[in-house]
C-alpha positions in Angstrom: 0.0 0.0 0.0 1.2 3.5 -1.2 -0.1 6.6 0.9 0.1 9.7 -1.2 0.1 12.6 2.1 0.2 16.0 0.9 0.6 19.0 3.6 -0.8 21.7 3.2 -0.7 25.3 5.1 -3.3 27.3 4.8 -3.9 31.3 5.8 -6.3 31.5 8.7 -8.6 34.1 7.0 -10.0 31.3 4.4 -9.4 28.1 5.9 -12.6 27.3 6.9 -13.7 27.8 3.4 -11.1 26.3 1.8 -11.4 23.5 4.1 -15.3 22.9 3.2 -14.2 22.8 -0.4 -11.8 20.6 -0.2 -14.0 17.9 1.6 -16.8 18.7 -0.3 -15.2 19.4 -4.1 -11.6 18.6 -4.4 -11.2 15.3 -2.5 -14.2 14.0 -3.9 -12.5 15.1 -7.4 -9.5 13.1 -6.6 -11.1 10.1 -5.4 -13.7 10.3 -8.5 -10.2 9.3 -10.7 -10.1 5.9 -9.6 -7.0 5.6 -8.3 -7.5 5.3 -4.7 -9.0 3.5 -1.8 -9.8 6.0 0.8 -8.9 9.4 1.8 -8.0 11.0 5.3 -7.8 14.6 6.4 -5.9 15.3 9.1 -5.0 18.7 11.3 -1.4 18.9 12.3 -1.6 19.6 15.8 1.1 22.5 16.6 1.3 26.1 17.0 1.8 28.1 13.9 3.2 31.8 13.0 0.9 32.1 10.0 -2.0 29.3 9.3 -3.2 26.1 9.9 -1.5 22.8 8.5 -3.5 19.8 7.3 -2.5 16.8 6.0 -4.4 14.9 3.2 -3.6 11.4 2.9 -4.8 8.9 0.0 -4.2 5.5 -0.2 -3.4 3.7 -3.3 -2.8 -0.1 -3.9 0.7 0.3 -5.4 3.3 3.3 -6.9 2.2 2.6 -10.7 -1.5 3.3 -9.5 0.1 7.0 -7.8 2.2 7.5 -10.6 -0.2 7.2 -13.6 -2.8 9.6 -11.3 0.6 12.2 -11.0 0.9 12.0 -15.0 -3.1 12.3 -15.9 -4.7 13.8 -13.3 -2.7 15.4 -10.8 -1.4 18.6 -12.6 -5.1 19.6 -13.6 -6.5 18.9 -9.8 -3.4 20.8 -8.4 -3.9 23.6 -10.9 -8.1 23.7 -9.6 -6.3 24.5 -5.9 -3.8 26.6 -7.1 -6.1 28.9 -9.3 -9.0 29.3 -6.3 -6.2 29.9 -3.6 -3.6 31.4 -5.1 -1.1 32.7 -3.0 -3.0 31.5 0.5 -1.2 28.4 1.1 1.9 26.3 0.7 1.7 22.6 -0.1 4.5 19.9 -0.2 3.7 16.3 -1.2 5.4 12.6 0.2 5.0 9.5 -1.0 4.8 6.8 2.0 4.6 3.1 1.6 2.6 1.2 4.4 5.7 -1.6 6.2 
């Protein structure tokens, strides 16, 4: 099992909103693809400067399942984020396998 987690901070004047649409549109976009078994949202529990951290987890049966999502689907989905939030958050992604 491959865990795709991607972190996200977000600025504290539209993270609730953003938050609501991404559980109600943008997760439910990536899960529409196919490509993976369930999804998790998590809050990183620690005291920030700027924001609040989440991370998104999705779990995939195997790395040719994540990679053909990162070549067909991923750019367009990120791009979705990208264009509503633009400059509001920060994002790094980590590809976890499940030992």
């Amino acid at each position: 099992m491959i865990i795709y987690n991607v972190t996200v901070n977000i600025e504290n004047d539209v993270r609730e909103e953003w938050l609501n649409w991404m559980k109600t549109v943008h997760i439910p976009d990536v899960m529409r693809t196919g490509y993976f078994l369930k999804s998790k949202v998590c809050k990183v529990l620690v005291d920030e400067e700027q924001g609040t951290t989440y991370s998104f987890q999705y779990t995939c049966a195997n790395l040719e399942n994540l990679k053909e999502y990162q070549l067909l689907h991923a750019p367009r989905l990120q791009k979705d984020v990208a264009d509503r939030y633009a400059n509001k958050f920060v994002a790094f992604r980590t590809i976890l396998e499940v030992v």
